[in-house]
N, C-alpha and C positions, 0 to 999 in steps of 0.2 A: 765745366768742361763737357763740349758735350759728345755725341758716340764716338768712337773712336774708329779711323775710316780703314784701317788693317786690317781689321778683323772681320773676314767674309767670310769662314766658313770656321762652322765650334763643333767639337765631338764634346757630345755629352755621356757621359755614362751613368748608367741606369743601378738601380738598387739589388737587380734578379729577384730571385723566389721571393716570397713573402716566408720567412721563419718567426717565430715570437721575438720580436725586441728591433724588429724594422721591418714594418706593414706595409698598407698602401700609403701613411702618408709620404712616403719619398716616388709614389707613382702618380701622388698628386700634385710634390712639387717641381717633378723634372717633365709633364705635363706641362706643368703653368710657364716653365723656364722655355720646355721647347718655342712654347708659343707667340712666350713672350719676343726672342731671338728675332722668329723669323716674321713677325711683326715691321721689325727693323732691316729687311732684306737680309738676315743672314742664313747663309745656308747652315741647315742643323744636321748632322751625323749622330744619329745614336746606338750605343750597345748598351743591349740590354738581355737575357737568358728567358723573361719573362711571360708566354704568351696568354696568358689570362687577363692581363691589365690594358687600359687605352692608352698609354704611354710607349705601349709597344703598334699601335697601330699605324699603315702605311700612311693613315691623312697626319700624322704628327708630325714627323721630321720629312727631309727632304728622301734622307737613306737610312733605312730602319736594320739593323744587324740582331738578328737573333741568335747572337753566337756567346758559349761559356763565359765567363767574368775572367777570364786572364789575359796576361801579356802579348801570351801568343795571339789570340786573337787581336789586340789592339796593337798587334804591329802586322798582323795581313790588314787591319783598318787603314793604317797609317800607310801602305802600299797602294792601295788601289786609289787613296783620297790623299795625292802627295800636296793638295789641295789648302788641306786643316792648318790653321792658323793658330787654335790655343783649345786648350782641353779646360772643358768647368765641371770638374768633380766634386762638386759639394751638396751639388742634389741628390745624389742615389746613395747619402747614409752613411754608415760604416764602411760598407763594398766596397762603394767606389770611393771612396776615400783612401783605403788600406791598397786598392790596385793603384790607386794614381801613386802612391809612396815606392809602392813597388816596380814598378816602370820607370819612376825617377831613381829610383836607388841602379835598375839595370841602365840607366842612361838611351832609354826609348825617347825620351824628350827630345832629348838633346841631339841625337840621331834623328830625328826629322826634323828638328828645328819647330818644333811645337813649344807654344807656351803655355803656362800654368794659370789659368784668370779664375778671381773669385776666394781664392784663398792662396795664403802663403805656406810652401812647404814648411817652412819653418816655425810656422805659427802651430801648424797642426804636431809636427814634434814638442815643439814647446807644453802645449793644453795635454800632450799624451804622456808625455814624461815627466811622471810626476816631481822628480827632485828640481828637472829643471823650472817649473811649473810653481814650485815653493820659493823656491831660492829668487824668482823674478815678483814672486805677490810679496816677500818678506823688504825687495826694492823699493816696489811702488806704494809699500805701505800698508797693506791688503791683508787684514789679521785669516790666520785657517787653525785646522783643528792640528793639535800634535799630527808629525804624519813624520813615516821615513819606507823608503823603499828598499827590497829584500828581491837578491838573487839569489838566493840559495837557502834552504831549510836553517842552516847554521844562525844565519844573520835572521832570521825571524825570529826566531826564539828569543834572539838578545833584544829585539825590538819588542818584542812581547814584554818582558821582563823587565825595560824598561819603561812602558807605558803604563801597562797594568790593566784588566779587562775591563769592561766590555770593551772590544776592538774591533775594527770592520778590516775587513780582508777586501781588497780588488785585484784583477789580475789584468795588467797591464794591457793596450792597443785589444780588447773585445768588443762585444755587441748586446745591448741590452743585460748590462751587468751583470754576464756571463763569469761563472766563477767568483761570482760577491757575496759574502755572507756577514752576517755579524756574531762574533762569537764570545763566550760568557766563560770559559776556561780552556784549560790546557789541551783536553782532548779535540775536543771540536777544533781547536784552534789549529792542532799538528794535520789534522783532515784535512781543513780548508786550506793552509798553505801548501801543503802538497797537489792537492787539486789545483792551488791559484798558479803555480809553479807552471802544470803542465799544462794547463788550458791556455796561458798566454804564447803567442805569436814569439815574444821576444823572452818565454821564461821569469819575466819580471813580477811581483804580485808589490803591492802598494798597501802599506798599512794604518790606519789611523783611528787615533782615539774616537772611540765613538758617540757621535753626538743623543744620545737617545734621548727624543724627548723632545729635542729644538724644533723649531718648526721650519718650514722648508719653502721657499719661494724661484722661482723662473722669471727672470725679465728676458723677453725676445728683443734683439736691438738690430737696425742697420745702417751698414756705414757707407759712407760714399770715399771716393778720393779725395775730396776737398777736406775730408776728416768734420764731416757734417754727422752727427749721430741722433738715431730719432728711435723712442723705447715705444715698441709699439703694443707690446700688456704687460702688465705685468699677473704671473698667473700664483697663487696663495695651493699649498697644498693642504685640504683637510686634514689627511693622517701627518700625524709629526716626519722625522727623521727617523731611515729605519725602514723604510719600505719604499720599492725602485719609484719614481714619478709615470712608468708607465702603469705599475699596477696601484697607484694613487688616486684618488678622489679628489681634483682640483677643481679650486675655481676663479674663476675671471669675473673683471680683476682683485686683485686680493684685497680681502674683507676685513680683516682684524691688527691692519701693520697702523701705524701712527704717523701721520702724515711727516714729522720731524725725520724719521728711522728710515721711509719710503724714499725721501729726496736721498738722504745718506747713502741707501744699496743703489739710487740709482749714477749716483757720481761714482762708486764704487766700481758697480758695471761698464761706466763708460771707460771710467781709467784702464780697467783691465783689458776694455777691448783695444783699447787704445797704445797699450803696450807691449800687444804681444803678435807683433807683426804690421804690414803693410799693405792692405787689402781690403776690398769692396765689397760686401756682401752683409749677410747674414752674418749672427750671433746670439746662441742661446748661453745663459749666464745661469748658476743656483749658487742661491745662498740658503744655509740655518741661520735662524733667530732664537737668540735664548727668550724662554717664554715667560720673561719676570720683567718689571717696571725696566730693566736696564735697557732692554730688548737689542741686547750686542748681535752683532753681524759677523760670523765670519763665512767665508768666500769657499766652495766646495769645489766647481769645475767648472768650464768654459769652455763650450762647442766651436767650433771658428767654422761651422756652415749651418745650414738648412735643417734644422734637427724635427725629430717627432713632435715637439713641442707646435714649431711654428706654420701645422698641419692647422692644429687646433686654432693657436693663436689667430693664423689668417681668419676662420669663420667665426672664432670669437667678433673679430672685431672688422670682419668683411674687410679688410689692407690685406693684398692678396703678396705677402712678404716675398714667396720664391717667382713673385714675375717681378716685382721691384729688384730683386738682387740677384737676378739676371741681368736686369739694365745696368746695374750699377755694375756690375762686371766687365760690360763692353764698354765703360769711362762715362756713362750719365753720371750726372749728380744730381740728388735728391729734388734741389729746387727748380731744376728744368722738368722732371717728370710728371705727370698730372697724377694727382690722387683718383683712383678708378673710380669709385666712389660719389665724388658729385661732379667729378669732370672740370669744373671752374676751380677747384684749388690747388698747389700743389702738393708733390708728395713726403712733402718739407714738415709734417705736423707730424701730430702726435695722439693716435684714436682716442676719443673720450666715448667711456659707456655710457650709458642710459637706462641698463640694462644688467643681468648676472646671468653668468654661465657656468653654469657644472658639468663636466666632464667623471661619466662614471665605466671603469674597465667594464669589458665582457671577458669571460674566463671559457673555459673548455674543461674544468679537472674532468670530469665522467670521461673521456677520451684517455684517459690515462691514470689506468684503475692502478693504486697503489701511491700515486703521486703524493708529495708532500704537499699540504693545501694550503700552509701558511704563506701571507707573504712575508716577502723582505728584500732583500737590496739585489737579489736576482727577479728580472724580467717573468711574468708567467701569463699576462693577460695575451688574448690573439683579436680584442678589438678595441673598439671605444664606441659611447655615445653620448652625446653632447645635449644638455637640455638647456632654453633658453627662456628666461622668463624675467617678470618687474623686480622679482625678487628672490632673496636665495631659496626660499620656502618653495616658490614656485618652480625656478627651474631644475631644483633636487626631485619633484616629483615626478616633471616630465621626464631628468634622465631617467629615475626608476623605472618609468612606463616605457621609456625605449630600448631597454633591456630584453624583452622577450626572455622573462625568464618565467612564465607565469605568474608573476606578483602585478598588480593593477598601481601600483607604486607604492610609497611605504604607509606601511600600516594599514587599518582598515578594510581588510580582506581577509581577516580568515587565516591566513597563513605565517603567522608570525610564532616563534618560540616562546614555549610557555615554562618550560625549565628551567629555574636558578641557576645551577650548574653551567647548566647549557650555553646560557647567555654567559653567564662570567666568563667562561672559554671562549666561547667567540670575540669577545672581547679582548681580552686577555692575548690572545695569539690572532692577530690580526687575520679575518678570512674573508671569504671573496664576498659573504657575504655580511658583513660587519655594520656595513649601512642599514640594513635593517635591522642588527642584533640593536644598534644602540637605541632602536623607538621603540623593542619589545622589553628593554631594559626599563627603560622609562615606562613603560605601562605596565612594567609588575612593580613598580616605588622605589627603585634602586636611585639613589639619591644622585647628585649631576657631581656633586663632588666625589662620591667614589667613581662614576664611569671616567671622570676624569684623571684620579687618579690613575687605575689602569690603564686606559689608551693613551691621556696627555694631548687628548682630543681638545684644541681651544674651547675656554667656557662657554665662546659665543656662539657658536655652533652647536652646541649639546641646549643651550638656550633655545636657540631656535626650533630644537627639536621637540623639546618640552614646549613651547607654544604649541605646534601642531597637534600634540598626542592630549593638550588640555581642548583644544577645540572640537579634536573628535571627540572627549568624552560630552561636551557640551550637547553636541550635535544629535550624542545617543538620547539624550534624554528627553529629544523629542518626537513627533511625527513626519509624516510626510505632510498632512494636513497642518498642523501644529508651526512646520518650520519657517522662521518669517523671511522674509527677503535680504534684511542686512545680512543673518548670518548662513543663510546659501552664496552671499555674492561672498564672502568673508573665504570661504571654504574652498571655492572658486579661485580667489585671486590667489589662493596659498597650493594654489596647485591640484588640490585634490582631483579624482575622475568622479564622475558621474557614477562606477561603478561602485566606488569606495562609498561615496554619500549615500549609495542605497543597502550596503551593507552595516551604514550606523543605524541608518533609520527602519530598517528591515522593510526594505519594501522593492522593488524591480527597478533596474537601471533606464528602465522607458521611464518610468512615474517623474523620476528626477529628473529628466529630460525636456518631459512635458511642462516638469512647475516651470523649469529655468526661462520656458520659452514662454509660458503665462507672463511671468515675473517679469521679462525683458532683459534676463540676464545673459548675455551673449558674448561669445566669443571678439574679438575684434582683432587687428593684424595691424604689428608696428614694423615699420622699416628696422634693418640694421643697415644702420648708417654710418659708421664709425664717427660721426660729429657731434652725437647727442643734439641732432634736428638744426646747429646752428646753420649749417647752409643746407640747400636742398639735393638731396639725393636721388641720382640719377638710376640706381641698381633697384631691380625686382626681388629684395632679399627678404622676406620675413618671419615674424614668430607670433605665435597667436597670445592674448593676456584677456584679463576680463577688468574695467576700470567702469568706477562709480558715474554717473550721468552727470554732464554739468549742465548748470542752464547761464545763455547766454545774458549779456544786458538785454537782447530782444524780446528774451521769455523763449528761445528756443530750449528745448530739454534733447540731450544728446551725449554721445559717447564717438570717440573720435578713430576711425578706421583708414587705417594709412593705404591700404591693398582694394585699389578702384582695380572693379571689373571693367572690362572690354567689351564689346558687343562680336567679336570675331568665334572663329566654331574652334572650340579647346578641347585637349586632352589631357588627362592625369594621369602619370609614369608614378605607379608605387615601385619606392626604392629596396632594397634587401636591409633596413637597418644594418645592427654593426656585424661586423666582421666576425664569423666563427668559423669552425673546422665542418668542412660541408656544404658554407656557403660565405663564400668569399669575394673577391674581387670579379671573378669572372661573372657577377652579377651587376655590379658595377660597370665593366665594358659594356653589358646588353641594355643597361637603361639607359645611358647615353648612349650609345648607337641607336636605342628608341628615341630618344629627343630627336636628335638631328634627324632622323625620317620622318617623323610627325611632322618636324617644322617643313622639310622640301613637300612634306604635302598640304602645304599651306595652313597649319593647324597652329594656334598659338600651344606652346608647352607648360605642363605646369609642372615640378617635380616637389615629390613627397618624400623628406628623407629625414633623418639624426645621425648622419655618419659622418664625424668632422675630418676622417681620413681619407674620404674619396674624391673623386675629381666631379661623381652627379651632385654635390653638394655645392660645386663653386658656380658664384653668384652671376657666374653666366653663359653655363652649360645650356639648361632652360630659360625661356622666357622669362618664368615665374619659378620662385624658388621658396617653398614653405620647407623651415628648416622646424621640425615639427617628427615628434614620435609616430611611428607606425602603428598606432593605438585605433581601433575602431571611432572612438569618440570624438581624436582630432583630425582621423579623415574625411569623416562623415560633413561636420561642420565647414572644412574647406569647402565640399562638394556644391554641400548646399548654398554659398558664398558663391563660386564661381560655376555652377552650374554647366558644366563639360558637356562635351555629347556622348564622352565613354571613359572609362577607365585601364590603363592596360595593367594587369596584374602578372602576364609573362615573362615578365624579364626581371623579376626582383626576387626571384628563389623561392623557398615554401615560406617566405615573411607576407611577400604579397598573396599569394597561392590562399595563405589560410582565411583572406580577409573576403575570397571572391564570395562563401555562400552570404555572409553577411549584405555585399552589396547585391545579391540577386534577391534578397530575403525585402528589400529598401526601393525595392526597382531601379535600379543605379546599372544602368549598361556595361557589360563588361566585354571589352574593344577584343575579337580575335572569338580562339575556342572557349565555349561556354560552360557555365558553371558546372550545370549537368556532366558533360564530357571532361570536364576536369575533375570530377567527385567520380565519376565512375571510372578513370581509370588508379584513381587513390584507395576506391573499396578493393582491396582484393578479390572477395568473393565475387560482386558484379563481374572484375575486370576478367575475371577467370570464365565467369558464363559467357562473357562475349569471345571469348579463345574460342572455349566450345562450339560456338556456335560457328565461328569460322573455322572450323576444322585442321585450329593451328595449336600444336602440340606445345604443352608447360608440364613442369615437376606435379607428381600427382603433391595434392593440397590439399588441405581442409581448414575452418575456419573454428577458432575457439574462445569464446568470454570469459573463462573461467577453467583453474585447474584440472578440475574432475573432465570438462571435455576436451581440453590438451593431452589429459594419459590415455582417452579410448579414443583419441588419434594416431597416439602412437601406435598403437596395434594395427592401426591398415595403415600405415604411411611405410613401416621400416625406419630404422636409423641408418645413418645420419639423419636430424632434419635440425632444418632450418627454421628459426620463429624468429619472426618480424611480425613489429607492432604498423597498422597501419598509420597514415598522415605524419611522418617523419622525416629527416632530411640526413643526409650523410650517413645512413647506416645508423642510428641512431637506433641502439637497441637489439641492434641484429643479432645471433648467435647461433653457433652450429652445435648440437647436443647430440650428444654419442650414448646416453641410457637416463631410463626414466627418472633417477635421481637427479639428475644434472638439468634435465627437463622443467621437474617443477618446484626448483630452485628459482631456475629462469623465469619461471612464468609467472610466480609470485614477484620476485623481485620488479620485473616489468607493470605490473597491472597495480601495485604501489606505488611505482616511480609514475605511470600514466594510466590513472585511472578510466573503467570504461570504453576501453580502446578493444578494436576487433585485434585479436592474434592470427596471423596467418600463419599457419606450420607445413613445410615443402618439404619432400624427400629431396635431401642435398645431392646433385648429380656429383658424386666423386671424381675427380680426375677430369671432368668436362673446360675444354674450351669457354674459355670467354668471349662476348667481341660484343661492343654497340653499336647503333646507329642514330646519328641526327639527321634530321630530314625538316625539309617544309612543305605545308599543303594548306592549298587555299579552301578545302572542301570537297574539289572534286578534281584537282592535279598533284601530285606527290613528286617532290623533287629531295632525291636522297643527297645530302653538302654531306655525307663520310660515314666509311664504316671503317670501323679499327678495330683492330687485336688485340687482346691486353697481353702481353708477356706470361705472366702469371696467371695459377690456375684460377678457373674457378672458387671461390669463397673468401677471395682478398677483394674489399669493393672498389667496385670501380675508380673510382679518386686517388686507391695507393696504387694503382698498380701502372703498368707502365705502359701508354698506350699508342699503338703504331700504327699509323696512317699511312698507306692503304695498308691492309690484313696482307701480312706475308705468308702465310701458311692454311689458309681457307681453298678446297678446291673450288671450283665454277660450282659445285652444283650447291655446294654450300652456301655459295652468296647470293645464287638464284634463291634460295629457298629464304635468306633475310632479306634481299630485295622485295621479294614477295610479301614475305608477311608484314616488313616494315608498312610500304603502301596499304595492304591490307587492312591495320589497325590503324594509321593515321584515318584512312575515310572513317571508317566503321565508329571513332570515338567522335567523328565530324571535329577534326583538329582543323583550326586557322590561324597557320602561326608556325611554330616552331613544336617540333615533337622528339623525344628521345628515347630510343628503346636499345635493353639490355636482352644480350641471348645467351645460354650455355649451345654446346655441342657438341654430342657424345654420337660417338661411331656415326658421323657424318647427317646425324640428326640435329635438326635447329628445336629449341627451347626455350619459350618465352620467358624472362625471368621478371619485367616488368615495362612499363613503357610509363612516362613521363610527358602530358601534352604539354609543354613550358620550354624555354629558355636551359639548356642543360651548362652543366660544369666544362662542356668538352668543345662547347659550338665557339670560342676566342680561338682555342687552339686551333678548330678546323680552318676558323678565317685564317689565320696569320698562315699555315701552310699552308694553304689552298690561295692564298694574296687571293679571298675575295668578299666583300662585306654582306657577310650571309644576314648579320640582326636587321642592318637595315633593308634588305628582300622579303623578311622577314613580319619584317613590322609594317610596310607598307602593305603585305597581305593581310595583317590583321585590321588595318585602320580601312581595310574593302577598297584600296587606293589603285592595287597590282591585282592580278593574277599569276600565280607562279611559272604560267608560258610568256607570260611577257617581261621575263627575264631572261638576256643572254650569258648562260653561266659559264664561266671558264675558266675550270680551276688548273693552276699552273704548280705543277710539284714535280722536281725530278727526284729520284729517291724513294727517302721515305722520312716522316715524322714521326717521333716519340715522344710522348707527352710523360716527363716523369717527377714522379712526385719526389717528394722534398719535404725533411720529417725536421721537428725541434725536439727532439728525444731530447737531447743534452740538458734542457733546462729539468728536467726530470729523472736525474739520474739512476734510483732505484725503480724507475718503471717498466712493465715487461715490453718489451718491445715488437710482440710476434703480430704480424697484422691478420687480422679476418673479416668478419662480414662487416663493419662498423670501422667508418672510416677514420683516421688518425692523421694524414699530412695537414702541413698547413699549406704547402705553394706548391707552387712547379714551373718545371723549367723549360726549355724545348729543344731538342737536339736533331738537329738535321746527317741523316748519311748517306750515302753514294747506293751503297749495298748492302746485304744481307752479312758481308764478308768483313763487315769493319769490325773494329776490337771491342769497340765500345758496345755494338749489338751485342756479340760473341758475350762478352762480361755480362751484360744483363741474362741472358737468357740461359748460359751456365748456374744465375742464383735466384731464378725463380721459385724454386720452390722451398728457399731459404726458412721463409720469415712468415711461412702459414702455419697458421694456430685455429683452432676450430673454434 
């Protein structure tokens, strides 16, 4: 059947803030949905609260609403657009799922005569209520774990007592297994059902035997009207059952099922999706596996939209799921739609890999001192990173390397746990960092059947592990001279860095560099093709691997590289890796908005990322897409591959930021402001001699490497002060100390946590104003895109605090005075590009606090209020394309804008909550008002200074 010719115009709703347990990937997929739409001439309406993501930008839909996530707004939508023909709520998550329920419950629907496409009401109550949800799998046949549902403290108890422990607690219609636990007796158990009671929407908590132990699988599935259904991965969880899928180590597609068991979950899957309503879209599925010869199946939950999973799945397997069911939404059917992919098929198959995918969480606990660090069946990660390689061995090391957590991937660096104890714990109570506890386990002899015991981690993967940690002992026991070429390529194809091989061999990361290029061992780049190469692939998608030389019947000797260069003039956008508190999504808008200006200036793109949740990762944002860690070693080798004329390193956060000295170190052109100027405004001290010298007033400072000259700072600074570690991101480390004690507590704990690091210590301006500025400058014209107020004092950083465009309470002479110095220090650091400066301001004095030559957290927000595309003005100055005069700027705001942050405390319930120099949100949201006079101003700025802590 094919589109369906009614439907000309779709209000999409959007996901809002980013909080832990619904990210970017629903800003990726209501993106690919917008696009997909209006591919088909339909006009697209979206709300969304969001303004850090491209999903809220004005080139996406036709009418972009940046208005609250409620009714009331989608019914002044539903007023001014008596237009809309059907609402597809299945891309923006939880949210907009729970608001479409709620709008259908106040009969908004039906009051405009809007309809529902993409999911059925009734499917999505069905999958949410759990008895109804039993009672229809017990139907169709569909074995589940004991389970009964509890309104009331009374009836838990009695379900406790008839089950018996260990039990899992959930709390009905949540988000990211909000209010889930697994509990082991009576006490725990009376907590959590009380907790499960009050956190649910509907009071309901859901109880069920718990499967501990079993192992845990995701098939993504989509269906069309013809009731055509096609599984498009299936994804294998490393850690058993027991801990949430998004704080899980998965991988694609799953490794250890039995092809007999594999067909069975997926009839399973289909039947269910097939039962539980009538409707065209997406389906994400979980089952446990018992982990014995039997390998029984029973059925856990069933999404009926676009879930976190099928972010991943899309780049696992390049099927880009939420633009196909999109289509399928508007009445396509599968076999009329073309597979993106090689364009000649359609999108009627079923992706075959070639290839393995590990997906490994990024965490944040240091944001949230006190926090519980175990996981389990509540949500706690705030990113992902995706490694892709020939083999499991290999793509577990690139996710470790794309991590940014300082580990060079597992093992063979130095940093691994060397405590019995230690390790057994880590193990033992599953933690964020457990992945590596288990290859420190194994190289202190802890045999694979006790890790297994404790974790219940499949053999075959603790197997694999043990290969790797027998290789590197291999590896130690030779030289660099010594090492022969089999087992460097060996080392190679399993993943390893170049950094780790020089840590076996004790010898420099260049040495090992140089043999592999002696040797001919090279890097080379395979498509991801979803077809496994049977037909040819039309997408610029790939991953890099190292494979043995074959030689032809001709006597050619060769190794086979899928990614032909071009002879046209390129550039390479490094990406901000995964998602953390501090650098988020709004670095994601800036590297696409740098794609698409590269390309209008004629530049082929290449983009460098491992972020399977954002939208610079879909395979056809850029020209060229290396889906590849932000590791020096595999940017380096793209480089040299594709030979760019420059690199932009501004728009991907301090992930790209930290890579710039290395490529100036390489003679690798870096596109905009230079190295230099980007090091001197990160050294404090430099950054502070060039104030000096321009005659622009900061907190008196002084700089310290060590305890002893931190305390005879304090004697000429006064208290309060401030110590900040330099080259960090989010506040990272910041604190405000009030006596010596507290001092060099901090200052130890810092200079252990980041060794080496210069300490800068400021006399904190007490009670000073806040406000930044973003601006551009080509070198020698400075154009200011905003200056804002934050709400709150000084010492809440910038990121939590709540930021208002334009400054409502600055006089003229104040803003002369950051006009001033802002252009001031843009020339003086020779910025080209984007620049971000922070001020205090005490009794009408301005106060450097720092400046930032990059891409900042606040320039999304400026665009979407301002409706004007500052990255791509931006970026065209840095590619020497523009000059900042040959831009006609005109920003259109009536009011004013508040940029406010958006916390996930809840997943952290005993954490302190007070904010100060070190940033804690995860999102934010954006709020437009008329006046100074509105309630909602009025409310923020009556509790500013609620929630400072020094």
């Amino acid at each position: 059947m094919p589109k369906r010719q009614d439907l000309k115009s779709i209000l999409i709703i959007g996901s809002g803030p980013i909080v832990i347990g619904q990210a970017c990937e629903f800003d990726y997929s209501g993106s690919q949905a917008l696009r997909s739409l209006r591919e088909d001439g339909i006009e697209t309406i979206l709300i969304n609260s969001n303004p850090a993501t491209i999903m809220t930008d004005p080139s996406m839909a036709d009418h972009v609403y940046l208005l609250p996530l409620n009714t009331k707004s989608i019914v002044q939508i539903l007023k001014e657009h008596p237009q809309i023909d059907a609402v597809l709520p299945t891309m923006g998550g939880q949210t907009a799922l729970n608001l479409c329920i709620e709008a259908d419950e106040k009969g908004i629907w039906e009051d405009f005569d809007v309809e529902i496409i993409g999911v059925d009401i009734d499917a999505i109550n069905i999958t949410e209520d759990r008895d109804k949800f039993r009672l229809l799998m017990e139907k169709i046949g569909v074995p589940m774990a004991p389970q009964a549902t509890a309104t009331s403290f009374l009836k838990g108890k009695e379900i406790a007592q008839k089950f018996g422990f260990p039990l899992c607690i959930r709390a009905s219609f949540t988000l990211g297994g909000a209010g889930a636990s697994i509990v082991y007796d009576e006490k725990e158990f009376e907590e959590s059902l009380s907790r499960g009671l009050e956190i649910s929407p509907i009071h309901e908590v859901m109880i069920d035997k718990a499967m501990m132990g079993w192992k845990e699988y995701e098939l993504e599935l989509l269906r069309d009207d013809n009731d055509n259904v096609v599984i498009i991965c299936s994804i294998e969880n490393m850690d058993p059952m027991g801990i949430h899928t998004g704080d899980s180590i998965t991988v694609a597609p799953a490794m250890t099922l039995s092809d007999k068991t594999y067909q069975k979950m997926r009839d399973m899957a289909i039947k269910m999706m097939r039962s539980i309503g009538e409707f065209a879209g997406g389906c994400n599925v979980q089952f446990a596996v018992s982990p014995d010869e039997k390998e029984d199946i029973i059925a856990i939950e069933i999404n009926p939209r676009v879930s976190r999973s099928s972010a991943l799945a899309s780049k696992a397997t390049g099927y880009p799921i939420a633009k196909i069911a999109a289509k399928l939404a508007t009445g396509y059917t599968l076999d009329e739609l073309d597979n993106q992919i090689t364009k000649s098929t359609s999108a009627l198959f079923e992706p075959t890999l070639d290839y393995v995918i590990v997906k490994i969480p990024r965490w944040n606990f240091d944001k949230f001192e006190g926090s519980d660090r175990t996981l389990g069946l509540q949500m706690k990660a705030v990113g992902e990173v995706m490694g892709i390689g020939r083999s499991f061995q290999e793509a577990l090391h690139k996710a470790t390397q794309s991590l940014e957590i300082k580990r060079n991937g597992l093992g063979a660096d130095g940093k691994g746990y060397k405590d019995y104890n230690q390790i057994i714990d880590k193990l033992k109570y599953a933690s964020w960092d457990r992945v590596f506890a288990i290859y420190d386990a194994i190289a202190m002899g802890i045999p694979l059947s006790k890790i297994y015991d404790i974790t219940k981690i499949d053999m075959w993967y603790l197997r694999q592990y043990e290969e790797l940690f027998n290789l590197e002992k291999e590896i130690s026991t030779y030289t660099i001279d010594t090492l022969d070429r089999e087992l460097l390529l060996e080392a190679k194809q399993k993943g390893y860095g170049d950094r780790q091989i020089a840590h076996m061999l004790g010898c420099l990361e260049s040495e090992v560099y140089k043999k592999r290029e002696e040797l001919k061992i090279k890097r080379v780049y395979k498509l991801v093709d979803t077809c496994a190469a049977e037909f040819k692939a039309k997408t610029p998608y790939y991953y890099s691997t190292f494979e043995s030389e074959i030689e032809t019947a001709e006597g050619t000797v060769s190794v086979s590289n899928e990614s032909v260069v071009s002879d046209k003039k390129k550039v390479i956008v490094l990406g901000s890796g995964p998602n953390r508190i501090g650098q988020g999504i709004e670095f994601d808008y800036c590297c696409v908005h740098g794609v698409y200006a590269a390309k209008e200036c004629g530049y082929e793109t290449i983009m460098i990322n491992c972020n399977p949740e954002t939208v610079s990762t879909d395979f056809d944002t850029a020209d060229k897409l290396y889906f590849e860690p932000v590791f020096w070693e595999h940017i380096y080798d793209i480089i040299k591959h594709e030979k760019p004329e420059g690199v932009i390193v501004q728009l991907g956060g301090q992930t790209a930021l930290k890579l710039a000295e290395k490529l100036e170190r390489y003679g690798i052109p870096i596109l905009g402001t230079s190295f230099k100027a980007l090091d001197l405004a990160e050294d404090r001290g430099s950054f502070s001699s060039l104030l000096k010298e321009n005659n622009i007033p900061y907190p008196e400072f002084g700089v310290a490497e060590n305890a002893d000259e931190a305390l005879a700072l304090a004697d000429e600074l006064d208290f309060p002060i401030l110590v900040r570690p330099s080259y960090v991101l989010g506040g990272q480390g910041m604190k405000i100390v009030i006596n010596k004690e507290e001092l060099l507590e901090h200052v130890v704990d810092l200079l252990r946590k980041i060794p080496n690091n210069k300490l800068l210590l400021d006399h904190y301006l007490e009670g000073a104003i806040e406000a930044e500025a973003d601006a551009i400058c080509d070198g020698e014209n400075v154009y200011i895109i905003g200056i804002m107020e934050h709400i709150e004092p000084c010492g809440i950083h910038s990121g939590d605090s709540n930021a208002t465009l334009p400054a409502f309470n600055l006089g003229e002479l104040v803003l002369e005075q950051i006009r001033e110095y802002t252009k001031t220090i843009a020339l003086a650091l020779d910025t080209v590009g984007l620049i971000n400066i922070q001020f205090a301001i005490k009794d009408d004095k301005v106060y450097i606090i720092e400046a930032n030559p990059r891409a900042s957290r606040t320039v999304p927000f400026i665009a979407k209020a301002y409706k004007e595309p500052y990255v791509n003005y931006a970026t065209k100055v840095m590619l020497g394309d523009k000059k900042v005069t040959d831009f006609d700027f005109n920003p259109q705001l009536e009011g004013f804008a508040i940029k406010q942050p958006v916390f996930s405390f809840n997943k952290f319930p005993n954490v302190n909550k007070n904010l100060g120099p070190e940033m804690k949100s995860t999102g934010e949201s954006i709020l437009f008002i008329d006046s100074l006079r509105d309630d909602a101003f009025y409310d923020l700025y009556a509790r500013r200074k609620m929630y400072l802590s020094k």
